[in-house]
PDB file of N, CA, C and O in Angstrom, chain B, residues numbered from 101:
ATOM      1  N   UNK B 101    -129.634  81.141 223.927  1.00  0.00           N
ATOM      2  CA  UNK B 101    -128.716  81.466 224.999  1.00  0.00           C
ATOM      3  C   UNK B 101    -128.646  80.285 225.958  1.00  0.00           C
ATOM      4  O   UNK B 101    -129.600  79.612 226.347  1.00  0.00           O
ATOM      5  N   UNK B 102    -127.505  80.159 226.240  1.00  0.00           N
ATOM      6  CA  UNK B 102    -127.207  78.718 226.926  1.00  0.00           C
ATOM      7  C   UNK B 102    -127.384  79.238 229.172  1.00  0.00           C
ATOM      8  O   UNK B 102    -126.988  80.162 229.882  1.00  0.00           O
ATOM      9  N   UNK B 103    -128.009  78.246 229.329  1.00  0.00           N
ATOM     10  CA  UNK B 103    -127.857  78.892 230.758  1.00  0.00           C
ATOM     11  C   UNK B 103    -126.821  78.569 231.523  1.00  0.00           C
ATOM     12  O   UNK B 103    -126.142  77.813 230.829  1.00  0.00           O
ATOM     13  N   UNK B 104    -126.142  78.755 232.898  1.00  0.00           N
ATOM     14  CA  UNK B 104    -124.887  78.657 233.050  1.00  0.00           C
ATOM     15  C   UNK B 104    -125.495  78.236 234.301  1.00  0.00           C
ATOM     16  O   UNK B 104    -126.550  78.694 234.741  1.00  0.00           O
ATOM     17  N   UNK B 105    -124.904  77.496 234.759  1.00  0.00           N
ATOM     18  CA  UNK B 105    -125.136  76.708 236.221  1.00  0.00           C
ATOM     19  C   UNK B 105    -124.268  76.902 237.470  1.00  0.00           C
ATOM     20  O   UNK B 105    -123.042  76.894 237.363  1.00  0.00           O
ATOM     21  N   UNK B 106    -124.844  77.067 238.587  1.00  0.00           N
ATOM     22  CA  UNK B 106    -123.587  76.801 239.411  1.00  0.00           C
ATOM     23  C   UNK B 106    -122.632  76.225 239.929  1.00  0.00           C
ATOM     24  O   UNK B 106    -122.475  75.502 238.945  1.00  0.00           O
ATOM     25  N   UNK B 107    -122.017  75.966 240.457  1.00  0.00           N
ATOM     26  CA  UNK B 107    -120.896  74.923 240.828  1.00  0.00           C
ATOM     27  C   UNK B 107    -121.709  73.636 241.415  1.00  0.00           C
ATOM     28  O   UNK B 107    -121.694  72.526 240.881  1.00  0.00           O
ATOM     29  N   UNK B 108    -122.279  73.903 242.365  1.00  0.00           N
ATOM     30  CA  UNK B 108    -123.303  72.955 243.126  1.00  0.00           C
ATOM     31  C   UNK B 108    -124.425  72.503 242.347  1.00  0.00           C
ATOM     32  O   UNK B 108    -124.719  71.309 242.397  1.00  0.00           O
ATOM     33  N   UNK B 109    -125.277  73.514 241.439  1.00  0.00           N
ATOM     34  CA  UNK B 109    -126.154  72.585 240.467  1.00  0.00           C
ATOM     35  C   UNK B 109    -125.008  71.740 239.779  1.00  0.00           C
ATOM     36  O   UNK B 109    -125.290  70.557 239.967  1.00  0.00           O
ATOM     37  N   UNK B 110    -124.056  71.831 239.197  1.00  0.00           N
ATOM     38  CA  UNK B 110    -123.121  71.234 238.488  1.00  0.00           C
ATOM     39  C   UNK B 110    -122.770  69.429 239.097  1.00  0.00           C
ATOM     40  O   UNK B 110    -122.732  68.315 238.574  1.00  0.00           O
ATOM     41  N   UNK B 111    -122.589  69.957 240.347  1.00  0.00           N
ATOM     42  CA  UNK B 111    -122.686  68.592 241.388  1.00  0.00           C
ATOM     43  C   UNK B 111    -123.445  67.765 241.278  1.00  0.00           C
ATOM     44  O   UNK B 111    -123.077  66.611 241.057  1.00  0.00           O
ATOM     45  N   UNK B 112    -125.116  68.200 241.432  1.00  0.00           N
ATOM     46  CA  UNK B 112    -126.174  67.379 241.599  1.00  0.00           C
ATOM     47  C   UNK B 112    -126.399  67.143 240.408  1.00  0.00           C
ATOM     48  O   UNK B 112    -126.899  66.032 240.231  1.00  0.00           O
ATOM     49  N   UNK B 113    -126.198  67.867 239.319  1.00  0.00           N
ATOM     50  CA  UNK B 113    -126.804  67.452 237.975  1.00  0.00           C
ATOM     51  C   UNK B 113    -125.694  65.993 237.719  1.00  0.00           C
ATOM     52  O   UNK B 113    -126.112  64.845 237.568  1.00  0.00           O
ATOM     53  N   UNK B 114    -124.231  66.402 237.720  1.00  0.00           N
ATOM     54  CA  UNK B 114    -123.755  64.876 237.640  1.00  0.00           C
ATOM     55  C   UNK B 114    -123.675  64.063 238.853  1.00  0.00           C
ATOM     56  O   UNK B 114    -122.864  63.145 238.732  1.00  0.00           O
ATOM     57  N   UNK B 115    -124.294  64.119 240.041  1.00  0.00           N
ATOM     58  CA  UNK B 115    -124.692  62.833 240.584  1.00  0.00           C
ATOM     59  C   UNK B 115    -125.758  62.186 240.527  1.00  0.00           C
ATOM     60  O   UNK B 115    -125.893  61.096 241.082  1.00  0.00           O
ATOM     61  N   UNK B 116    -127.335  63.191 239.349  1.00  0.00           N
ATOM     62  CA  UNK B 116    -128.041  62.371 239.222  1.00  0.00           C
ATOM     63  C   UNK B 116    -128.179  61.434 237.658  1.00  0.00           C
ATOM     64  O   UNK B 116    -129.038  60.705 237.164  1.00  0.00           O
ATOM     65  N   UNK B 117    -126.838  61.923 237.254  1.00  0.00           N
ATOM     66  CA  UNK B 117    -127.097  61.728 235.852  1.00  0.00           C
ATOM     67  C   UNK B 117    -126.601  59.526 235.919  1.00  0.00           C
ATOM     68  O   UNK B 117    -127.376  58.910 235.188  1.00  0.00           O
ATOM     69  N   UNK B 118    -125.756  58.774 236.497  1.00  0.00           N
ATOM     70  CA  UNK B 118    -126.018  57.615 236.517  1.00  0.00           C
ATOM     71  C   UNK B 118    -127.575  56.659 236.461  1.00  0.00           C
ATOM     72  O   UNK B 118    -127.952  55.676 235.823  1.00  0.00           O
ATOM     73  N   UNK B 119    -128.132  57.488 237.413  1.00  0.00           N
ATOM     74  CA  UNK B 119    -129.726  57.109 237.835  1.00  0.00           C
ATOM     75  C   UNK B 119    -130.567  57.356 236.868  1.00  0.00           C
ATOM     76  O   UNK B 119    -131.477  56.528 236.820  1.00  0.00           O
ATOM     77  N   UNK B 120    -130.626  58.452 235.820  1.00  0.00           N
ATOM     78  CA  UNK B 120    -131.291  59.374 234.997  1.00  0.00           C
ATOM     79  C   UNK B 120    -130.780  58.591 233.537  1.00  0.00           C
ATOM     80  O   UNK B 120    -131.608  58.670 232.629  1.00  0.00           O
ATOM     81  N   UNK B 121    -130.079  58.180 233.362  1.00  0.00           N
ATOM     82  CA  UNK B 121    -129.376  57.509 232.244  1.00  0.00           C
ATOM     83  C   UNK B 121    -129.017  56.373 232.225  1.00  0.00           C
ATOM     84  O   UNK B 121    -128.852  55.974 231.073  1.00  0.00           O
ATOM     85  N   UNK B 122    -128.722  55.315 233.332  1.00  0.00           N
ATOM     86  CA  UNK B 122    -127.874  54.275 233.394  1.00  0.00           C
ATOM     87  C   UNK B 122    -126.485  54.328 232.897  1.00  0.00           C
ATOM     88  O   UNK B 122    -126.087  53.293 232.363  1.00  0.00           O
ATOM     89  N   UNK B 123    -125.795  55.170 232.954  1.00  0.00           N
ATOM     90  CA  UNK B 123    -124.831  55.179 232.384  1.00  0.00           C
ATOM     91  C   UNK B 123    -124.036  56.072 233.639  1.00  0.00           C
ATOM     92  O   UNK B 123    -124.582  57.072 234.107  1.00  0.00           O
ATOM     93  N   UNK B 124    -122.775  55.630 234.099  1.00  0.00           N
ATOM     94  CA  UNK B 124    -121.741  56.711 235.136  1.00  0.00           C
ATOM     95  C   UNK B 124    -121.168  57.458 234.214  1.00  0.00           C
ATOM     96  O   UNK B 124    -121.019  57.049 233.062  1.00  0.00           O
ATOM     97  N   UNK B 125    -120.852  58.425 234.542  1.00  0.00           N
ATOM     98  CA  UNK B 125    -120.497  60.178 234.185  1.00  0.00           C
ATOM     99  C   UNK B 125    -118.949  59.457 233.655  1.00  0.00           C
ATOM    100  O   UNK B 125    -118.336  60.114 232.814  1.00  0.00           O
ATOM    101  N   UNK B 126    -118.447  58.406 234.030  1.00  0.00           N
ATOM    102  CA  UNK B 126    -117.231  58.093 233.299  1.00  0.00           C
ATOM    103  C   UNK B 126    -117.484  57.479 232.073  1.00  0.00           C
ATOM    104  O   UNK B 126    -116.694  57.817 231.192  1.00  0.00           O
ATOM    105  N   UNK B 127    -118.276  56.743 231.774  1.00  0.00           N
ATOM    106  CA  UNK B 127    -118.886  56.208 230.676  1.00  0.00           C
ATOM    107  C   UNK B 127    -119.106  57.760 229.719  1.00  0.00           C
ATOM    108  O   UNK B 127    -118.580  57.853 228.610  1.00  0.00           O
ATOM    109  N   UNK B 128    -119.632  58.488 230.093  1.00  0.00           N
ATOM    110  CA  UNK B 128    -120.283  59.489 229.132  1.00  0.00           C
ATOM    111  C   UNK B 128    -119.186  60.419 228.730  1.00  0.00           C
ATOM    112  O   UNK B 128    -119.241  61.060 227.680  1.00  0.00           O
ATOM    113  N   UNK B 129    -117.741  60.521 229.947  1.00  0.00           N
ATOM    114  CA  UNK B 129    -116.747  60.971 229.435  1.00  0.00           C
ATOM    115  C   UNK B 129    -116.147  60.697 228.230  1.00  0.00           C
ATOM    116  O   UNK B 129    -115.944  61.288 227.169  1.00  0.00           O
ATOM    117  N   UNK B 130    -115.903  59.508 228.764  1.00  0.00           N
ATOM    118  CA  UNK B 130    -115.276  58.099 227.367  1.00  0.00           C
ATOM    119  C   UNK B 130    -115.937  58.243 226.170  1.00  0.00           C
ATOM    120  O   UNK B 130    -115.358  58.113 225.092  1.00  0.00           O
ATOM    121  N   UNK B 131    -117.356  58.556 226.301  1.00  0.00           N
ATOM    122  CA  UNK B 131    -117.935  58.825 225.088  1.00  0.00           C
ATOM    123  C   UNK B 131    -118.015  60.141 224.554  1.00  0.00           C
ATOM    124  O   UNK B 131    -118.962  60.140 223.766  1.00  0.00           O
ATOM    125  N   UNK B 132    -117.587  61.038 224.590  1.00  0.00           N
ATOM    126  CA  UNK B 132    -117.182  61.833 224.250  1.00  0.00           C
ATOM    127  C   UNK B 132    -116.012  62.308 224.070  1.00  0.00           C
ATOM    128  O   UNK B 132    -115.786  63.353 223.460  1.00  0.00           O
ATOM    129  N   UNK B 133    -115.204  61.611 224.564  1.00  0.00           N
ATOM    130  CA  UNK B 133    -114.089  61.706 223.872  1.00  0.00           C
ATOM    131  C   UNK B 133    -113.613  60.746 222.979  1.00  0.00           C
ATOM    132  O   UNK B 133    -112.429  60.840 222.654  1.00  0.00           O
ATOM    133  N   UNK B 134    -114.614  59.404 222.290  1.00  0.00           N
ATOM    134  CA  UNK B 134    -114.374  58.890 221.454  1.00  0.00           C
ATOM    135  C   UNK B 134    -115.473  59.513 220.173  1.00  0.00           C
ATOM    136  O   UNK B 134    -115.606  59.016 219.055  1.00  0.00           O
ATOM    137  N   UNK B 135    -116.208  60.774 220.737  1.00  0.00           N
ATOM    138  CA  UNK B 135    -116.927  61.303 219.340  1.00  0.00           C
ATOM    139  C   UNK B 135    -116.468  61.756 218.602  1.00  0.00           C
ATOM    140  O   UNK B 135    -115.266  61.577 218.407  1.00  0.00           O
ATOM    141  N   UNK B 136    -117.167  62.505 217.892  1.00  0.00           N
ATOM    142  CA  UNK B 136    -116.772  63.519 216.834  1.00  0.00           C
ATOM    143  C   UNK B 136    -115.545  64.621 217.486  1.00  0.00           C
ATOM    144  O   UNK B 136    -115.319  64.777 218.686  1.00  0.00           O
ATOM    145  N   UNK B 137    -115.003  65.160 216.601  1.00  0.00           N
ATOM    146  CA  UNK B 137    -114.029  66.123 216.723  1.00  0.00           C
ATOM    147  C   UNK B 137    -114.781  67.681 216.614  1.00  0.00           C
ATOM    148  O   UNK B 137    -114.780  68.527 215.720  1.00  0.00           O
ATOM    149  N   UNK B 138    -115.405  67.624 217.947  1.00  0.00           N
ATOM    150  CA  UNK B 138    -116.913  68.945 217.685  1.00  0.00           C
ATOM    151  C   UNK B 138    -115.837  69.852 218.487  1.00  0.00           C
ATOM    152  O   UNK B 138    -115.181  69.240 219.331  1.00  0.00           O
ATOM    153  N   UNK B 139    -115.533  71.442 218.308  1.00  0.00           N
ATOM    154  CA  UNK B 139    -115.200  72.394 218.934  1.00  0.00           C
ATOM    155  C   UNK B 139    -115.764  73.107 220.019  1.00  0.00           C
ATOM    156  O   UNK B 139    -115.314  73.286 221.151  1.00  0.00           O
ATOM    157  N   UNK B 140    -117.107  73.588 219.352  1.00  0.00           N
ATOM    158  CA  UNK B 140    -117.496  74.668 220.414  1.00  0.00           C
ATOM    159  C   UNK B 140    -118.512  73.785 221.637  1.00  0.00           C
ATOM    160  O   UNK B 140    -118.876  72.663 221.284  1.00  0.00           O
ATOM    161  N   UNK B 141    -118.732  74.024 222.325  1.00  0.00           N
ATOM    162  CA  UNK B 141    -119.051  73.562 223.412  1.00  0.00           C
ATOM    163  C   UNK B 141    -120.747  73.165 223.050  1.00  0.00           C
ATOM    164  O   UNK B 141    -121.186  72.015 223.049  1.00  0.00           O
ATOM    165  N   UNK B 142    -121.650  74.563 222.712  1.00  0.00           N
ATOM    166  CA  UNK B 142    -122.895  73.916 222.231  1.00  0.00           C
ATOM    167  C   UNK B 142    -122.800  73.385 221.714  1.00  0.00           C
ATOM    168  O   UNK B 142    -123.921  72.921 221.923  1.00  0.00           O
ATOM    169  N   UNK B 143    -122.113  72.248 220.341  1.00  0.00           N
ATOM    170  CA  UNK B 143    -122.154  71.507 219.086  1.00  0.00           C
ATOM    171  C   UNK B 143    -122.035  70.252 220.155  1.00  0.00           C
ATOM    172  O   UNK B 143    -122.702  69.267 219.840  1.00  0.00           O
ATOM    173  N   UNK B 144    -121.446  70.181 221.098  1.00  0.00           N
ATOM    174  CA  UNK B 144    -120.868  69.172 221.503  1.00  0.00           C
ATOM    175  C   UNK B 144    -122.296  68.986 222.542  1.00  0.00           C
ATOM    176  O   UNK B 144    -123.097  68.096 222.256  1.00  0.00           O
ATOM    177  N   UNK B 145    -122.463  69.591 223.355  1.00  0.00           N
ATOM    178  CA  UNK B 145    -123.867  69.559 223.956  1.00  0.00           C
ATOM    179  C   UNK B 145    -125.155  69.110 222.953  1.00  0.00           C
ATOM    180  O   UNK B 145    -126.070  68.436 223.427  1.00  0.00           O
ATOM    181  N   UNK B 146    -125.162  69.449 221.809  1.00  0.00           N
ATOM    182  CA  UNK B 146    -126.151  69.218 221.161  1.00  0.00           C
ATOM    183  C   UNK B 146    -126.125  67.499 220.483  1.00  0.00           C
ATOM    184  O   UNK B 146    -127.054  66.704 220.340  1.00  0.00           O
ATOM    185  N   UNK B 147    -124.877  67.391 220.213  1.00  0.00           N
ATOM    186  CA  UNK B 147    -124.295  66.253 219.573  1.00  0.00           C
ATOM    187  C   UNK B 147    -125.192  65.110 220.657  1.00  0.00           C
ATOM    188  O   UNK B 147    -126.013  64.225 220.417  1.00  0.00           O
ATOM    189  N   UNK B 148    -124.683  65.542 221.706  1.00  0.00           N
ATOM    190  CA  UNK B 148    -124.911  64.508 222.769  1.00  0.00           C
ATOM    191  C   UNK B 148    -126.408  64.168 223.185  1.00  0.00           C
ATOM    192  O   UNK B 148    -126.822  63.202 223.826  1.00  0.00           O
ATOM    193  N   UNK B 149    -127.109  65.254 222.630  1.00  0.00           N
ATOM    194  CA  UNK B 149    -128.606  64.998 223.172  1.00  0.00           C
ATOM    195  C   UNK B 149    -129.385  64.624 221.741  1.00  0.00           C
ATOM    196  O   UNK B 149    -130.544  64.210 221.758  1.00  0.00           O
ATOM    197  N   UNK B 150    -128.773  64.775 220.730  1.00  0.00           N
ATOM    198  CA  UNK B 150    -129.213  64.408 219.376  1.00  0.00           C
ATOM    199  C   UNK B 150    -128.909  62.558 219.252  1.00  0.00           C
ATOM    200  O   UNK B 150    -129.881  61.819 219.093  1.00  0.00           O
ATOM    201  N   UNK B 151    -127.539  61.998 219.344  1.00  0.00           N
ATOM    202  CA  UNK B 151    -127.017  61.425 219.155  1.00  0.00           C
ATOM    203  C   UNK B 151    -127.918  59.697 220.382  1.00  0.00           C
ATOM    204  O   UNK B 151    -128.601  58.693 220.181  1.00  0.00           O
ATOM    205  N   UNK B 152    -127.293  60.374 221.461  1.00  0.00           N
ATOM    206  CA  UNK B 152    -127.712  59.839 222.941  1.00  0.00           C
ATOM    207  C   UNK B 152    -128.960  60.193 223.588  1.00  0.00           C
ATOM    208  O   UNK B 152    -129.052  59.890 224.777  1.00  0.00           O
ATOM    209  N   UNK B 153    -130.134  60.893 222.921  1.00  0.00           N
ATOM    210  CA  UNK B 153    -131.102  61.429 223.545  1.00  0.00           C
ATOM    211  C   UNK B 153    -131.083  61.837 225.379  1.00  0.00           C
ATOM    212  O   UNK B 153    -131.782  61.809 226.392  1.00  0.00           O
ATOM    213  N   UNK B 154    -129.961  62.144 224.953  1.00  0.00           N
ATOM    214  CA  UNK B 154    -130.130  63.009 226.672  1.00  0.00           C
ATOM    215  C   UNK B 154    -130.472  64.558 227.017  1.00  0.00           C
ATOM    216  O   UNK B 154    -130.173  65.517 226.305  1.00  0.00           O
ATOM    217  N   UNK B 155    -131.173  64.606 228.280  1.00  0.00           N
ATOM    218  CA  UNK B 155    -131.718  66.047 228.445  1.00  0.00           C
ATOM    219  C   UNK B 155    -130.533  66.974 228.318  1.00  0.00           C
ATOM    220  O   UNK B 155    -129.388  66.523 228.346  1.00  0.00           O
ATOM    221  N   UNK B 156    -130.806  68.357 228.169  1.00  0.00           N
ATOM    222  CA  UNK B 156    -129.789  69.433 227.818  1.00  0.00           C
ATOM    223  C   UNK B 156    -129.430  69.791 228.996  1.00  0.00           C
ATOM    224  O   UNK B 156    -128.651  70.707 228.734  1.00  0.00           O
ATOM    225  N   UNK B 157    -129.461  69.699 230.149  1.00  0.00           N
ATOM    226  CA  UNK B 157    -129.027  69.837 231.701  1.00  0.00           C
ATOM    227  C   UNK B 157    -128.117  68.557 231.763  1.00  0.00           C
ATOM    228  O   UNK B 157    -127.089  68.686 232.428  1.00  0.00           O
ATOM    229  N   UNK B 158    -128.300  67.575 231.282  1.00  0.00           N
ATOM    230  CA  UNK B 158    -127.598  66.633 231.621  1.00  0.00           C
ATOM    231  C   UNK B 158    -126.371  66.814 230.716  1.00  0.00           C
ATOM    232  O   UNK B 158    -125.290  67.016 231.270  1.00  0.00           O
ATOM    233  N   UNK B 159    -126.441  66.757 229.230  1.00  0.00           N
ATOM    234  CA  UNK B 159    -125.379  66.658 227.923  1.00  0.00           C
ATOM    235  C   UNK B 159    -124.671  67.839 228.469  1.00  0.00           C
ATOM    236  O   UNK B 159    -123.466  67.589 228.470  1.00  0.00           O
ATOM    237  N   UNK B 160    -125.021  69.500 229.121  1.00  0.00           N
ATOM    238  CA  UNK B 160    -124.503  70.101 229.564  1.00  0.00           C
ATOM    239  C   UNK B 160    -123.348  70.046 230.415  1.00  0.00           C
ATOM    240  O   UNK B 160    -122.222  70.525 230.281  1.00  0.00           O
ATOM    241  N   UNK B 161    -123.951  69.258 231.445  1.00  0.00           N
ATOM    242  CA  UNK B 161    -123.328  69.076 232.517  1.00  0.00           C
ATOM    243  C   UNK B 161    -121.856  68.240 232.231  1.00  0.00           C
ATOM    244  O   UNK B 161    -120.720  68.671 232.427  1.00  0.00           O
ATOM    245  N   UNK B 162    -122.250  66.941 231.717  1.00  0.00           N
ATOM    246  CA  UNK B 162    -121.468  66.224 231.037  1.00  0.00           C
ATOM    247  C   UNK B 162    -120.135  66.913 230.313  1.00  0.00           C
ATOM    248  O   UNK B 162    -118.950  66.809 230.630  1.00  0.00           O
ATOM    249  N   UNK B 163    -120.827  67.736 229.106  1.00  0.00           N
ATOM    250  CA  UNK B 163    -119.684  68.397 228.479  1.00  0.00           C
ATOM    251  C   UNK B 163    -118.501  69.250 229.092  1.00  0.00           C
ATOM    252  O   UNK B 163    -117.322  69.302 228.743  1.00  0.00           O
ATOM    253  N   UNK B 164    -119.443  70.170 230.530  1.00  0.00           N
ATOM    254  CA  UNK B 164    -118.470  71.165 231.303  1.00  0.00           C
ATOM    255  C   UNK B 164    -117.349  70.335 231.929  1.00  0.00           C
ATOM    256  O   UNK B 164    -116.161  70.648 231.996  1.00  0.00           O
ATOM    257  N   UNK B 165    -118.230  68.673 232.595  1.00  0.00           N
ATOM    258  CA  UNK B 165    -117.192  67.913 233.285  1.00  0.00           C
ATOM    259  C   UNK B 165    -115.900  67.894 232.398  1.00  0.00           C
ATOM    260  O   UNK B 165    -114.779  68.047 232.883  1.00  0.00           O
ATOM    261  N   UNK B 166    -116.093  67.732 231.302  1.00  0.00           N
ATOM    262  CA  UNK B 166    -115.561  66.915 230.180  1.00  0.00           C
ATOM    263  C   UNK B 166    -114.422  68.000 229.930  1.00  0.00           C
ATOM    264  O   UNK B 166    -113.292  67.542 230.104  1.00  0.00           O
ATOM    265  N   UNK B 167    -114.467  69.109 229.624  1.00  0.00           N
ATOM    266  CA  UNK B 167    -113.910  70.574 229.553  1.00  0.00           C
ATOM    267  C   UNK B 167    -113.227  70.665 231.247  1.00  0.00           C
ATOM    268  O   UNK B 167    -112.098  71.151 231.304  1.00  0.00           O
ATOM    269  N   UNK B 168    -113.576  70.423 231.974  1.00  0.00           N
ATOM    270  CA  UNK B 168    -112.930  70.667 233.139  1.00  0.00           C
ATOM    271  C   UNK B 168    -111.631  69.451 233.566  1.00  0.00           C
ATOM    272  O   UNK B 168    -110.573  69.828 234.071  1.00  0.00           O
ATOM    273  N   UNK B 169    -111.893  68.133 233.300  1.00  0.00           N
ATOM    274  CA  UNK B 169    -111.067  67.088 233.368  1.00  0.00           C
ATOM    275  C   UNK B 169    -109.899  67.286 231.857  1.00  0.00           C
ATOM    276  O   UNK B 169    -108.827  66.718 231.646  1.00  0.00           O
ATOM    277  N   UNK B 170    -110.498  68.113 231.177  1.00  0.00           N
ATOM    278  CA  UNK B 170    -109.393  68.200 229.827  1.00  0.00           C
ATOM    279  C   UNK B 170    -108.369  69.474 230.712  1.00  0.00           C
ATOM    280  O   UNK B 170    -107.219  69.443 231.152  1.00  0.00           O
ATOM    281  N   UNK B 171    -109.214  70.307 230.696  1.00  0.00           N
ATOM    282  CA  UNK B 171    -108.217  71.485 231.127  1.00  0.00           C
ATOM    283  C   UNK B 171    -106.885  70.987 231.831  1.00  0.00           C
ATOM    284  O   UNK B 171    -105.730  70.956 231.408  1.00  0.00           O
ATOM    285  N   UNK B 172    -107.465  70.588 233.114  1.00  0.00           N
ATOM    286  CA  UNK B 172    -106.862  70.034 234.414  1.00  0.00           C
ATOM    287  C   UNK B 172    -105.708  68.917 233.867  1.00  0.00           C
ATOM    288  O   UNK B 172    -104.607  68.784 234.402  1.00  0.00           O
ATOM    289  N   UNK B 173    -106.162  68.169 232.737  1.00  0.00           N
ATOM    290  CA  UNK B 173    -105.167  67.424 232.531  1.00  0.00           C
ATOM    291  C   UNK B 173    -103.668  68.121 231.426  1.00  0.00           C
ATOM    292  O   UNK B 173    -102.634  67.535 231.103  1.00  0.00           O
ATOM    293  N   UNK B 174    -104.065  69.345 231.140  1.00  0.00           N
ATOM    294  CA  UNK B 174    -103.360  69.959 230.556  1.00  0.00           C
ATOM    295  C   UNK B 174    -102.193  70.717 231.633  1.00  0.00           C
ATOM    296  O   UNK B 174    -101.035  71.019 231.343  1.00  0.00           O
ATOM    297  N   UNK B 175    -102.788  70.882 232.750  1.00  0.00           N
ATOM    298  CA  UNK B 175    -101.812  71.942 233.556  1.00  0.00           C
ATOM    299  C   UNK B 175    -100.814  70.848 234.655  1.00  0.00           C
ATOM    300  O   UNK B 175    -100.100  71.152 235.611  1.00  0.00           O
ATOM    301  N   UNK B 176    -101.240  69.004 233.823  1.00  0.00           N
ATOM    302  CA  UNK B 176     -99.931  68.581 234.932  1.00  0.00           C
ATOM    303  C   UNK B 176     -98.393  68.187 234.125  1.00  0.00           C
ATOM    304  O   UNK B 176     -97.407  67.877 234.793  1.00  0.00           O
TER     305      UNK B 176
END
């Protein structure tokens, strides 16, 4: 069972994820959207911590951004 975060953990988890990774949350976008063609949201979370060894709070976080900047770019 996947845990679900709040809006504000959501915040802090991607403002610490540059520091925690060396890598900015735009970088990790980009990279995921040049991955695999993964559907469901855990595959894609998992991908990312398999692939990129990143923690599952972080690949999480990442992915929701990632799902939230897709959506958003759908409704302009």
């Amino acid at each position: 069972m996947s845990q679900v975060f709040s809006a504000e953990t959501h915040r802090n988890l991607l403002a610490r994820i540059p520091h925690c990774t060396g890598r900015e949350v735009s970088d990790w976008l980009r990279t995921v959207d040049e991955g695999p063609a993964l559907f469901r949201f855990e595959e894609k979370v998992s991908w990312l911590r398999a692939e990129h060894n990143l923690a599952y709070g972080h690949a999480k976080a990442i992915i929701h951004e990632y799902d939230l900047r897709r959506a958003a770019r759908k409704l302009l």
